[in-house]
ZANUFI-490740 format. One record per residue (C-alpha): z, x, y; residue in three letters. Coordinates in steps of 0.2 Angstrom, whole numbers, padded with zeros to 4 digits, always signed. Each point is the difference from the previous one (the first is absolute). Example, Ala and Ser with C-alpha at 12.3 -4.5 7.8 and 13.67 -1.06 7.14 Angstrom:
+0039+0062-0022ALA/-0003+0006+0017SER/
//
This chain:
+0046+0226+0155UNK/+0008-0011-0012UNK/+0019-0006+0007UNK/+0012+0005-0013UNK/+0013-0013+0003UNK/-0011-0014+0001UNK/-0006+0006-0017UNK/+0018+0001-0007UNK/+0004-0019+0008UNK/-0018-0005-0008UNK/+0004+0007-0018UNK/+0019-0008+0002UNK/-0006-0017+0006UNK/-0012+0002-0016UNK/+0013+0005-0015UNK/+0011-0016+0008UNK/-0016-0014-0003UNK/-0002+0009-0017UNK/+0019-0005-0003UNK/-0001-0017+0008UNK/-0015-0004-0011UNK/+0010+0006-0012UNK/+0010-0018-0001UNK/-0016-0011+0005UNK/-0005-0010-0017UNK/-0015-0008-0006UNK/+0004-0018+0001UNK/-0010-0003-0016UNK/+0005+0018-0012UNK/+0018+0001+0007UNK/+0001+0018+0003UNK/+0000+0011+0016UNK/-0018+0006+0006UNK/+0004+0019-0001UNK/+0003-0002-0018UNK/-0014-0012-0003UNK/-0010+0015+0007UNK/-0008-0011+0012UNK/+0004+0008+0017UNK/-0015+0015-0001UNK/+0004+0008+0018UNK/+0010-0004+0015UNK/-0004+0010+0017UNK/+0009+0000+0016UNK/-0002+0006+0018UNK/+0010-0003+0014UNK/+0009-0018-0007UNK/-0017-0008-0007UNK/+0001+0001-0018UNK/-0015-0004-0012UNK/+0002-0002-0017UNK/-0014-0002-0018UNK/+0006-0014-0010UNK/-0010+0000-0017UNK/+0003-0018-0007UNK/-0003-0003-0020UNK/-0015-0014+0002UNK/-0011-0001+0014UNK/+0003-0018+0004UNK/+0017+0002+0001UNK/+0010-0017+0006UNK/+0015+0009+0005UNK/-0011+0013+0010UNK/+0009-0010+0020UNK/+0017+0000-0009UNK/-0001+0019-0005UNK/-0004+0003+0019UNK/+0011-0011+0007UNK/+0015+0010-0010UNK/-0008+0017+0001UNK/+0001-0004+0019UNK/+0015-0006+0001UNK/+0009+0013-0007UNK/-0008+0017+0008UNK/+0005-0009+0016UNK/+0016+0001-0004UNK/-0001+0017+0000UNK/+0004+0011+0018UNK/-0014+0005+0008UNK/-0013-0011-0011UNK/-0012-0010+0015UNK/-0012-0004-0008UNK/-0007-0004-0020UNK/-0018-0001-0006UNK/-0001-0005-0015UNK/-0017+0005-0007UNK/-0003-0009-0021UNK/-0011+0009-0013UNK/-0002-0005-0020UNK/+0001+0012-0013UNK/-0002-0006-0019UNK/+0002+0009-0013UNK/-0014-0005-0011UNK/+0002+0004-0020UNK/-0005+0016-0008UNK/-0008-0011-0012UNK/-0018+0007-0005UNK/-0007-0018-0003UNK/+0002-0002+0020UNK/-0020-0004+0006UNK/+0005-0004+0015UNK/+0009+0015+0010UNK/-0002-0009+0017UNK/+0009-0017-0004UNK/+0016+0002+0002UNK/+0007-0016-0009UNK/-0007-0011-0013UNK/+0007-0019-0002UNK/-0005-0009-0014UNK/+0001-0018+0001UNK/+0002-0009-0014UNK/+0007-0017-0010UNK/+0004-0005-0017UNK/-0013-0016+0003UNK/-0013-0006+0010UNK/+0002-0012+0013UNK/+0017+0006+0011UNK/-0010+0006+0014UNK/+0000+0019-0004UNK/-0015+0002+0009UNK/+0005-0009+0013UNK/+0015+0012+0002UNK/-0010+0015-0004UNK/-0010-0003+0015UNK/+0014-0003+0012UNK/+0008+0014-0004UNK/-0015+0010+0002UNK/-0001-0011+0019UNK/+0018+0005+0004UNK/+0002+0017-0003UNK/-0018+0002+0011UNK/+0009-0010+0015UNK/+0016+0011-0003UNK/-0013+0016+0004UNK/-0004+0005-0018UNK/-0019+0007-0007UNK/-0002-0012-0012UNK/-0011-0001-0015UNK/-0002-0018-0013UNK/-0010+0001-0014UNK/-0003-0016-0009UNK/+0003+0006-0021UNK/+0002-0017-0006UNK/-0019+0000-0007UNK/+0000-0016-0010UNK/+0006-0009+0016UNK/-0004+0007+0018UNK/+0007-0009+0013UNK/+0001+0013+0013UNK/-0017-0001+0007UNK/+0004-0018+0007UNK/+0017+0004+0006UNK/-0009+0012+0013UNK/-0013-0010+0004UNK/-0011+0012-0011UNK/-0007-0010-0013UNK/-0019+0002+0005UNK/+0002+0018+0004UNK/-0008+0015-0012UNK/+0006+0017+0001UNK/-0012+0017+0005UNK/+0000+0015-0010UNK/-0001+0019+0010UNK/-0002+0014-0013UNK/+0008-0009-0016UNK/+0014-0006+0009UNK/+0002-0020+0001UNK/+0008-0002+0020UNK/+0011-0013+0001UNK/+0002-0013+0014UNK/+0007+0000+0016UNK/+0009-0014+0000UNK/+0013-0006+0015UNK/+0007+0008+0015UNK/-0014+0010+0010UNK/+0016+0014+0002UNK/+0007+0000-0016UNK/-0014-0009-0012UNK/+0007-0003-0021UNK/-0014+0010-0010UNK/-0004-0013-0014UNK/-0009-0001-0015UNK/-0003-0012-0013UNK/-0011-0003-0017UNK/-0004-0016+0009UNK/-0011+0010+0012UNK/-0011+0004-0014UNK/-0001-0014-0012UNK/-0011-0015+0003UNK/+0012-0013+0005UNK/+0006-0013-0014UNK/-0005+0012-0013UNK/+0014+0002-0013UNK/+0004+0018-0006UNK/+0000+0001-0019UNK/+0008+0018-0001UNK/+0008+0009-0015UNK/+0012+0013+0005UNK/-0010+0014+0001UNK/-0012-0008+0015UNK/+0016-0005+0007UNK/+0005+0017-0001UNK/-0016+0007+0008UNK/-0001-0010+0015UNK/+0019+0003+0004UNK/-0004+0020+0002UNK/-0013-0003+0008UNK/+0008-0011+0015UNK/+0014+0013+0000UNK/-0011+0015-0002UNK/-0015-0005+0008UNK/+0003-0010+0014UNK/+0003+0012+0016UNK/+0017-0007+0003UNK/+0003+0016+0012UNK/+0021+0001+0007UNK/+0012-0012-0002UNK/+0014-0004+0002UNK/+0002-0016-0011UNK/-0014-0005-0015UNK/+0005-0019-0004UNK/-0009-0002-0019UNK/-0001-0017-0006UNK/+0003-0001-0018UNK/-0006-0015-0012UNK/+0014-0011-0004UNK/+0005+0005-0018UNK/+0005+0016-0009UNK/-0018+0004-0005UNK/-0013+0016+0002UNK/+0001+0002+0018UNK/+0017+0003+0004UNK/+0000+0012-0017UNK/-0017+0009+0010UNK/+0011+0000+0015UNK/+0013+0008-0006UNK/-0005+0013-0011UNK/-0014+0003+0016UNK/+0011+0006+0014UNK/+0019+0002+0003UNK/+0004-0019+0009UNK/+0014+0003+0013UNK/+0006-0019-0009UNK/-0004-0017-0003UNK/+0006-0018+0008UNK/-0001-0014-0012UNK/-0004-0016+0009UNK/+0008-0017-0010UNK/+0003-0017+0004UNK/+0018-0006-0003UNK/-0004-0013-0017UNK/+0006+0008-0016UNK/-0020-0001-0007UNK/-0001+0013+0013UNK/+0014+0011-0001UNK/-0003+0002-0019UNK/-0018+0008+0004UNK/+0007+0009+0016UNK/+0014+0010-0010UNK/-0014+0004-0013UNK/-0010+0008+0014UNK/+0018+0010+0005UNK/+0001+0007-0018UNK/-0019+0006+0001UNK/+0001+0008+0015UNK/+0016+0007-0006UNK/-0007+0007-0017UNK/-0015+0007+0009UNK/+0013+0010+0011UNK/-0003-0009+0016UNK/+0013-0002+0011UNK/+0002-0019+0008UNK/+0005-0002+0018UNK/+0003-0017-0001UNK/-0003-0019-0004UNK/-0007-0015+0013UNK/+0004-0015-0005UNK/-0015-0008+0008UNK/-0002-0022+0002UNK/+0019+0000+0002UNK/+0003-0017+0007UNK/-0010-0011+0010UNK/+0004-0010+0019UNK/-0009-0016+0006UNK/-0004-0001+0016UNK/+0016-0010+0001UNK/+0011+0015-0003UNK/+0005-0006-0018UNK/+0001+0014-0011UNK/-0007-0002-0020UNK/+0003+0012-0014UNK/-0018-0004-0009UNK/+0001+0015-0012UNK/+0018+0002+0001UNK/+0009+0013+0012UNK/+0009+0017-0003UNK/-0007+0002-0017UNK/-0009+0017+0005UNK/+0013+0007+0009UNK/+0012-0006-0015UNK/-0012+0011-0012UNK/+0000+0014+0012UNK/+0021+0001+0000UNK/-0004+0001-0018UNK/-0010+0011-0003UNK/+0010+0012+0012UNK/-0016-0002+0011UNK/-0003+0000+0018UNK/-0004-0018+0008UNK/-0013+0001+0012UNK/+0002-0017+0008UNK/-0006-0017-0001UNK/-0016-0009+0005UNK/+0000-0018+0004UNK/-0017-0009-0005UNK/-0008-0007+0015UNK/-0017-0006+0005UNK/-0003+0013+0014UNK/-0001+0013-0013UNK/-0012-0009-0010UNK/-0011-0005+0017UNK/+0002+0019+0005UNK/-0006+0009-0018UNK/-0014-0014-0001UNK/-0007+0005+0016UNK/+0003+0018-0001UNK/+0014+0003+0013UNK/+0016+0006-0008UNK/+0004+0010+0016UNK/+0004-0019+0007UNK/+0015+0000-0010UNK/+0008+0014+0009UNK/-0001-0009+0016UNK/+0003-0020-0005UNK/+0013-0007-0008UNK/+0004+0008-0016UNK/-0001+0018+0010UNK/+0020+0001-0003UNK/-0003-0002-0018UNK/-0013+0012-0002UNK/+0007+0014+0012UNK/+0014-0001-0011UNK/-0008+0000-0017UNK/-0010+0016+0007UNK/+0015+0010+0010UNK/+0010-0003-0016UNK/-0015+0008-0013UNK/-0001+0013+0012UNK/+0017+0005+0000UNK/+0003+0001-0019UNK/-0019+0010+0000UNK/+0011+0013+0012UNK/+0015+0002-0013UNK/-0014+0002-0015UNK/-0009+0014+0011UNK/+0018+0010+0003UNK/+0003+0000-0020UNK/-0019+0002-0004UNK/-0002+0016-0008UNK/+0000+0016+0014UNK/-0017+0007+0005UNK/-0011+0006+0014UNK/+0005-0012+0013UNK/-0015-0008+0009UNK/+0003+0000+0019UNK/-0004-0018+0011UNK/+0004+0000+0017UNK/+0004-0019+0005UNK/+0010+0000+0015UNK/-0016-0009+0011UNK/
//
């Protein structure tokens, strides 16, 4: 026999942690989770109170602080115990017609107005950051006329199999958590130069989106060619990009290209997250600091542009040793691990203001509380 007053205290205890979430903010959206819509269900039986928390991206780095205030607050309340917190993801992907892959939630493109500032270096660290941050991640290597991925993971000697016409793409890290990669460099002879006319460059990028069995994800990290040429155009007009970062050393030479690549993207319709201003500054091993390429220029060109700044980079030799050798996961335990976790949190959170204002569809439901 159910106990009526127990049930009445229950439903009370309830309606007042609906009202104290009420006044708990998203430290990065500024505005209370209830009206954010990101509190799903809260449950309570005898002062232990659960409660479903969808955050906006998966790899969430505010995801500690949410429950930290969440916690803080429904103990406040009398007759609260006890709080689980349990974290789910639900993104509303685009109603867009063009979407080809229904089971990636987000698509990064990761691009730069010229070659040479590291934005495949960067494109690989983020796809290594949001894996170690507990994300399914997915990094297909689009820039055809230069494939660098496959020696960044250590790859380079590796060819892909093929199970009932769909090309499946490498396991490539964490035994747990592996990044699914895919690359033109797997199927070219090595040193052999692409001479492609757009519509080949076309093919061959439908094919890696369409083909490839990419499967869920949370995150697909697509490494654009530098420039404003046929593959970002393919990319575009292919599938509905959740945005694009634009990756930029701090000289002028650089900027000028990188704010070219903002008004592409812009045109196209693509929505940028951000700029990294990558080889920021340099430190000897005495401690001295030098400004090789300058300092701040990116981050200048993002105020701007009204553009969010992703961070800064500094250029230093054990990023080089790490993307030689195929171990980009080192530098998320040495010592540029501030540096990255930062560039990676920060993308992450502005990928989780894009997904509140994306347009509404079917949410796609993620549990990531383990």
């Amino acid at each position: 026999m159910v106990d009526a007053t127990a049930e009445k205290g229950d439903q009370s205890l309830i309606d007042a942690v609906w009202a104290a979430l009420a006044k708990v903010q998203d430290p990065e959206l500024f505005k209370d989770l209830v009206t954010l819509k990101m509190v799903k269900e809260v449950r309570a039986c005898n002062g232990a109170v659960s409660i479903d928390i969808d955050l906006t991206t998966p790899a969430c780095p505010m995801r500690s602080k949410i429950e930290k205030d969440v916690s803080d607050a429904v103990l406040q309340i009398p007759g609260a115990a006890s709080v689980a917190v349990k974290f789910g993801a639900s993104v509303r992907p685009s109603n867009d017609q063009r979407n080809i892959l229904p089971d990636v939630r987000n698509v990064i493109a990761v691009g730069a107005g010229k070659g040479g500032v590291g934005k495949s270096t960067v494109a690989v660290n983020i796809a290594v950051g949001l894996a170690l941050a507990g994300a399914k991640v997915g990094l297909l290597d689009a820039d055809v006329y230069g494939p660098s991925i496959p020696i960044m993971t250590g790859l380079s000697d590796a060819q892909p199999s093929v199970v009932e016409e769909k090309i499946i793409p490498f396991n490539w890290g964490s035994a747990s958590q592996p990044i699914k990669v895919m690359s033109i460099g797997f199927i070219v002879q090595k040193e052999k130069a692409l001479i492609w006319r757009g519509p080949m460059v076309h093919g061959v990028i439908r094919q890696f989106l369409e083909q490839v069995q990419w499967g869920e994800l949370d995150y697909l990290i697509v490494d654009l060619p530098p420039g404003t040429g046929d593959v970002s155009l393919t990319l575009a007009q292919s599938i509905p990009l959740t945005g694009a970062v634009i990756i930029a050393t701090p000289q002028e030479v650089a900027l000028a290209d990188a704010r070219r690549a903002v008004r592409m993207f812009q045109q196209l319709g693509v929505w940028i997250l951000g700029v990294v201003e990558n080889m920021s500054y340099f430190v000897c091993e005495h401690g001295t600091r030098y400004d090789l390429f300058g300092s701040g220029g990116a981050q200048q060109m993002a105020q701007d542009m009204s553009l969010p700044f992703i961070g800064q980079l500094p250029l230093d030799m054990s990023v080089r040793i790490n993307s030689d050798s195929g171990d980009p996961f080192a530098n998320f335990s040495g010592k540029m691990q501030p540096q990255m976790t930062s560039m990676v949190e920060t993308l992450a959170g502005q990928i989780s203001i894009r997904n509140l204002t994306r347009p509404p569809g079917k949410a796609v439901k993620l549990d990531i509380s383990a």
